[in-house]
C-alpha positions as CSV (number, residue, x, y, z in Angstrom):
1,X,-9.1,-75.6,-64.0
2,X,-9.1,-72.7,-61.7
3,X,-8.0,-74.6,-57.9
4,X,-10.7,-74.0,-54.8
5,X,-9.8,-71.1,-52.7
6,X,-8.6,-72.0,-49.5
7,X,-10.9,-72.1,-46.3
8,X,-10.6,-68.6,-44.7
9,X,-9.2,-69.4,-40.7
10,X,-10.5,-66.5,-37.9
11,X,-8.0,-64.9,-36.4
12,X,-7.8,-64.6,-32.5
13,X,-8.9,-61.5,-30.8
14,X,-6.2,-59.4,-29.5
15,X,-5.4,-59.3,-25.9
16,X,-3.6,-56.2,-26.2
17,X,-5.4,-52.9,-24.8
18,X,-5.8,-50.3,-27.3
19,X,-3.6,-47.7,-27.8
20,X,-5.0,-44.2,-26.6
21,X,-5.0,-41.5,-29.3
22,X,-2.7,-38.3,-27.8
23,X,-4.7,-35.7,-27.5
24,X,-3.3,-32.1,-28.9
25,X,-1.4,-30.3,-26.4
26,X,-2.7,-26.8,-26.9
27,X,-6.1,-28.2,-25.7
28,X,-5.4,-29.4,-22.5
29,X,-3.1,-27.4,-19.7
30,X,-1.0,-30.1,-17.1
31,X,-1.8,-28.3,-13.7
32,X,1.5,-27.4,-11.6
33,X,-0.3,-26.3,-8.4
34,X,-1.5,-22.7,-7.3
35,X,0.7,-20.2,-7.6
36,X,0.9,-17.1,-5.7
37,X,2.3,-14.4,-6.8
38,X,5.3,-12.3,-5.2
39,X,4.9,-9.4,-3.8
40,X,7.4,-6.4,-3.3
41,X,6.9,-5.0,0.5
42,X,8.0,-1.1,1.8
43,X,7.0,0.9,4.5
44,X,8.2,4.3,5.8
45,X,8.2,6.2,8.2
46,X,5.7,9.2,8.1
47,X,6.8,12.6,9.6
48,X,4.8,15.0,11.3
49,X,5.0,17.5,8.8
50,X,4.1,14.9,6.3
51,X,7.6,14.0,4.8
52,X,8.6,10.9,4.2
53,X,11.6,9.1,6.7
54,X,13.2,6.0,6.8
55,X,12.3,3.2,4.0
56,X,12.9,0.1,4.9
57,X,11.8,-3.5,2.1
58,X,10.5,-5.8,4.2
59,X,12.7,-9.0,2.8
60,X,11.8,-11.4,5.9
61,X,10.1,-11.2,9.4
62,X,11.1,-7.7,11.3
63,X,10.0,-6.4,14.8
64,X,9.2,-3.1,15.6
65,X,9.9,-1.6,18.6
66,X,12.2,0.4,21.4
67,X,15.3,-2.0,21.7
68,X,16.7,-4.5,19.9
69,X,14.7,-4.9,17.1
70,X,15.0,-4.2,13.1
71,X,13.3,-0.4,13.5
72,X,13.8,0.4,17.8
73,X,12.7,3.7,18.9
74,X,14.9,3.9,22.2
75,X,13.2,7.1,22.8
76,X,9.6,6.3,22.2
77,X,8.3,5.2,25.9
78,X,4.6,4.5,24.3
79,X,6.4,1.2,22.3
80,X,6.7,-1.9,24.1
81,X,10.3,-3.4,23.9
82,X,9.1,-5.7,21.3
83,X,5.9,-4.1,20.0
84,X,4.7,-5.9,16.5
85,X,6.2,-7.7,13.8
86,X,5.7,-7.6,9.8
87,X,6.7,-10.0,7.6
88,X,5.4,-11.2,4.1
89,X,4.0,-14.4,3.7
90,X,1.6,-16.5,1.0
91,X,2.2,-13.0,-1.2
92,X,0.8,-10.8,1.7
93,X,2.2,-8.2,3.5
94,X,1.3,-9.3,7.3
95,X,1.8,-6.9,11.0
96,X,1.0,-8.9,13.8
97,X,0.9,-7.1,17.3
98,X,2.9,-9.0,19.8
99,X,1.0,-8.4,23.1
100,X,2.0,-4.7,23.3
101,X,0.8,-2.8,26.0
102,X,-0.5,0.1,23.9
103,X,-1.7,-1.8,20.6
104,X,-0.7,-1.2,16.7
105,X,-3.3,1.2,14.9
106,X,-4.5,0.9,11.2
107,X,-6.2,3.5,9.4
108,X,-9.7,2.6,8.6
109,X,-9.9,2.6,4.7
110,X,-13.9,1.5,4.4
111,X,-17.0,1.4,6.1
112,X,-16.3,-2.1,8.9
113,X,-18.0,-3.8,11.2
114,X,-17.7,-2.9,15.2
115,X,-17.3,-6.2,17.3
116,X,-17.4,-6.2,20.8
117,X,-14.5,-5.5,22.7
118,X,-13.2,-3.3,19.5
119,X,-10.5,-0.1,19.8
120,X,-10.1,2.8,17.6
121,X,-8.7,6.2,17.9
122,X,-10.7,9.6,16.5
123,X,-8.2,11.9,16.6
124,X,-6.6,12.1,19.8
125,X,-9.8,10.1,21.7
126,X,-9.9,6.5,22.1
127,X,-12.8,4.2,22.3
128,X,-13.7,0.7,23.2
129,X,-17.1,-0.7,22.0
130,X,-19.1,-3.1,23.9
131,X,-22.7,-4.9,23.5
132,X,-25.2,-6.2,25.6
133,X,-28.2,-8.6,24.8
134,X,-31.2,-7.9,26.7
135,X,-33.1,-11.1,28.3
136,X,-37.1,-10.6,28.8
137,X,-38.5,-13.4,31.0
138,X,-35.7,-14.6,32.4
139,X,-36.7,-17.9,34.3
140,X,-36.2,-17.9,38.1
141,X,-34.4,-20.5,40.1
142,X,-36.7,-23.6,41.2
143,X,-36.6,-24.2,45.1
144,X,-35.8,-27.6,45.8
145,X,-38.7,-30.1,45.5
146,X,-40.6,-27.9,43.8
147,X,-42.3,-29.7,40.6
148,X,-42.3,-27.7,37.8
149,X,-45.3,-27.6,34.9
150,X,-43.8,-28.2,31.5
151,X,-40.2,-27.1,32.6
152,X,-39.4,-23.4,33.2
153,X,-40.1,-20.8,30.6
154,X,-37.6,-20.2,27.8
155,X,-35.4,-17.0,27.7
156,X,-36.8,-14.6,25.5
157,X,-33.8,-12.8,24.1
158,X,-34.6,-8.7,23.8
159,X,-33.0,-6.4,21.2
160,X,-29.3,-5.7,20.9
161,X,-27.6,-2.6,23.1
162,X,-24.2,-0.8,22.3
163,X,-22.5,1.5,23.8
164,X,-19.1,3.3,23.6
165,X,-17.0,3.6,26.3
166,X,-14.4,6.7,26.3
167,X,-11.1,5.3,27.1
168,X,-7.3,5.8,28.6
169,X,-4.0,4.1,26.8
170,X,-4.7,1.8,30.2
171,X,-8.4,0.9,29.9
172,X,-9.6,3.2,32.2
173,X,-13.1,4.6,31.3
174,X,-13.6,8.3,31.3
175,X,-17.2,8.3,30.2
176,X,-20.0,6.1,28.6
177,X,-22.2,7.0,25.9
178,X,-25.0,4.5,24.8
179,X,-26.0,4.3,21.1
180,X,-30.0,4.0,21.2
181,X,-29.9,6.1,17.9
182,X,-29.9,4.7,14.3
183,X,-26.7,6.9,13.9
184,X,-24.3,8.3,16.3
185,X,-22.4,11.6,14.6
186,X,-18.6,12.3,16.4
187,X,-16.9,15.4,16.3
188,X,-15.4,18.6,17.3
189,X,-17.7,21.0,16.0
190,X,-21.2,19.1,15.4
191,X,-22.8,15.4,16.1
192,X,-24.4,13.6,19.1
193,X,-21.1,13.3,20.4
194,X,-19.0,16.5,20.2
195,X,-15.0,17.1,20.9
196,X,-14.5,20.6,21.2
197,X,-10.9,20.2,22.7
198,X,-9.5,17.9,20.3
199,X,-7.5,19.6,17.6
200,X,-7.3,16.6,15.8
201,X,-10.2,15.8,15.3
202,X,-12.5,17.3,12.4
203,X,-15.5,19.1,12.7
204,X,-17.6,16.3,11.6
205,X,-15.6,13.3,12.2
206,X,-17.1,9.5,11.8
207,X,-20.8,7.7,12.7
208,X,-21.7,4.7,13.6
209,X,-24.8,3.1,12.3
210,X,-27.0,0.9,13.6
211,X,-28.2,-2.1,11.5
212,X,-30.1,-4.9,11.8
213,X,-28.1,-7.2,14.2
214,X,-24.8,-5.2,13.6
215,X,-23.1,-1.5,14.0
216,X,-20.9,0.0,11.1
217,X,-17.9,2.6,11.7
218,X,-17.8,5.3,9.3
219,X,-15.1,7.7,8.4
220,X,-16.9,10.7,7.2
221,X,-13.8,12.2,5.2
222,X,-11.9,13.5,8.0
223,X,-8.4,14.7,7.8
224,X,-6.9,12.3,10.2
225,X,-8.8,9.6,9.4
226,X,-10.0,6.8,11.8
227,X,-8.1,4.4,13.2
228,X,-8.7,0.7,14.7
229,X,-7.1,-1.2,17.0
230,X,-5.3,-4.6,15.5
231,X,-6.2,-7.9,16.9
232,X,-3.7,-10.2,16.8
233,X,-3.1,-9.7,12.6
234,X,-4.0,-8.2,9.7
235,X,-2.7,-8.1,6.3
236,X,-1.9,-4.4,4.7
237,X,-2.2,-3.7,1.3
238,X,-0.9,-0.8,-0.7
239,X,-1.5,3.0,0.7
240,X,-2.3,1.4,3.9
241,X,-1.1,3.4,7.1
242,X,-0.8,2.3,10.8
243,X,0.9,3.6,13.6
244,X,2.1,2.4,17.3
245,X,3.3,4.6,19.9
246,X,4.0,7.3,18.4
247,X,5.9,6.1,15.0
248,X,3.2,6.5,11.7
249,X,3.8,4.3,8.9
250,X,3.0,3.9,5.2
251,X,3.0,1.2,3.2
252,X,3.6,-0.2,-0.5
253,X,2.4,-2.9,-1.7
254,X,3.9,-4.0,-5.7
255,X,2.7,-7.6,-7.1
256,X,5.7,-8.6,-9.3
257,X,5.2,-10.4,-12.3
């Protein structure tokens, strides 16, 4: 006589969570944060003649100027005692003017935007560019007790106006030349504005061009290139150049791997 089987007893559900299934690790990368990479920093001095002088590997901050700093030029009276500082930071090579009197220059490598109150050097002639929006039915004041209709008319704002005004190392403006043209040509030879005393310059030098709501600065492939003012600071990158007083600089920018 084969025995009854025995009554089958349900087991209790597990409070345990499930175990997660490990994924493969070639499928998923554990983030570490962004990494930036080095950066190996030079500059050196460039000579009249177009040697090279002094290299120096910009390691950590350095100032630049005519006493007591990293590269001094005793001798140069256009430097400030402490003209401008480079230093590398975030992988970037970084010169930050320190309030000099005369400003630190770099070489215009593309077509950029003018912004009022901008510097830049052609040749051996500096230039500061301004702007001025015109207003068209500017409202007039409202004698007291007077009760306007509607409120006073709204200011109409009229079309952008630039001009260039033809500097000194001290601000002082030697001439002013408005740009009511869609391009203003500098030179020594040819263009709306010409140079003939300036041996530096080339014949055909740089434009601006007026665009809607903005004016570009070209270089038009001139030898000594064009040159703008540094505000505050700018980052250089490799085959920059800049200059202050009267010390030219070039740089060399390496990422390291």
């Amino acid at each position: 006589m084969v025995p009854p089987s025995a009554p089958s007893v349900a087991k209790p559900a597990s409070t345990r969570p499930p175990v997660p299934q490990a994924l493969p690790t070639e499928e998923t990368a554990v983030f570490a944060g962004l990494h930036v990479a080095p950066i190996e920093a030079k500059i050196y001095e460039k000579k009249p003649d177009g040697s090279a002088g002094k290299t120096l590997t910009i390691t950590k901050e350095i100032l630049i100027g005519r006493e007591n700093c990293e590269l001094s030029y005793p001798h140069d009276m256009l430097l400030s005692t402490r003209h401008a500082s480079l230093g590398v930071r975030d992988g970037k090579l970084l010169l930050r003017d320190l309030g000099s009197q005369n400003g630190s220059f770099l070489r215009q490598r593309q077509d950029s935007e003018l912004t009022p109150g901008d510097i830049f050097l052609l040749g051996r002639e500096l230039f500061r560019f301004t702007t001025q929006s015109l207003d068209e039915g500017r409202a007039k004041p409202v004698a007291p007790g007077t009760v306007t209709w509607n409120g006073p008319p709204k200011l109409q704002k009229g079309p952008l106006t630039a001009k260039l005004e033809h500097i000194r190392l001290n601000g002082e403006i030697v001439a002013e030349f408005k740009l009511e043209k869609p391009e203003t040509t500098m030179g020594r030879l040819a263009g709306d504005l010409v140079f003939k005393d300036d041996p530096y310059m080339s014949g055909t030098h740089a434009r601006i061009v007026a665009q809607p709501g903005r004016f570009l600065l070209q270089d038009l492939h001139s030898r000594n290139g064009v040159y703008r003012r540094v505000r505050a600071e700018v980052e250089l990158r490799d085959g920059d150049e800049f200059f202050m007083g009267e010390q030219l600089f070039h740089v060399e920018v390496k990422a390291l791997e």
